[in-house]
C-alpha positions, 0 to 999 in steps of 0.5 A, a space after each residue: 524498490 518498495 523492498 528497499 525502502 522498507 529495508 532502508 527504514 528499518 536500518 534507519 530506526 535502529 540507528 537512531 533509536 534513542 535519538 529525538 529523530 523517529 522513522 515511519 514508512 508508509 505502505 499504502 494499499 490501494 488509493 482511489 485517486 484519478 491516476 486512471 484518468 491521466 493515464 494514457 492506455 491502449 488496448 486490453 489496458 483501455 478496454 479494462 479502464 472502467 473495470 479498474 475505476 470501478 474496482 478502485 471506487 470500491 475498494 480502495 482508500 481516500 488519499 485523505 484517509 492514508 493521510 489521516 493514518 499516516 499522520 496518526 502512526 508517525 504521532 505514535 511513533 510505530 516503524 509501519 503505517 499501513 493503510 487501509 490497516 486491514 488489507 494492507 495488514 492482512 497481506 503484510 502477516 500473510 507475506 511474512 508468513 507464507 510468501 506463496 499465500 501472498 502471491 496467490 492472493 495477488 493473482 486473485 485481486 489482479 483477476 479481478 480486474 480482467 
């Protein structure tokens, strides 16, 4: 579904490229927000809840700092709003490049959380 957003976007800015109309999508990294807390879990996803909280307090990014990104790309006009710009732009170019890498990298961050 993100893939689709994505693909939607594009399409969308080209067709209204030259309009007074701009398209931006936000692809966000990971949000530090209290999802976990609301969260109803059971079992090995229970017993990883305070792993997981403390991997997202961090590493992840404020609901305020994408904000802040977001609204500053749009103002820019850019197509991609990548936040945090560096985790999220790093996984970007590595996908693009060599989806095997970006796959490897994926596993690496879930082990993380195990």
């Amino acid at each position: 579904s993100k893939h689709a957003v994505v693909g939607l976007t594009q399409v969308l800015a080209s067709e209204l490229h030259g309009s007074s109309i701009g398209v931006t999508v936000l692809c966000p990294g990971i949000v530090n927000t209290p999802i976990l807390d609301a969260a109803e879990m059971r079992g090995e996803m229970l017993a990883r809840r305070e792993k997981t909280k403390a991997f997202y307090a961090k590493n992840a990014a404020t609901p305020e700092k994408i904000a802040r990104d977001v609204l500053n790309d749009i103002r820019k006009g850019k197509l991609f709003s990548l936040s945090p710009r560096i985790e999220v732009g790093l996984g970007w170019v590595i996908a693009r490049i060599t989806p095997r890498l970006a796959l490897a990298r994926s596993r690496m961050l879930m082990k993380q959380l195990t």
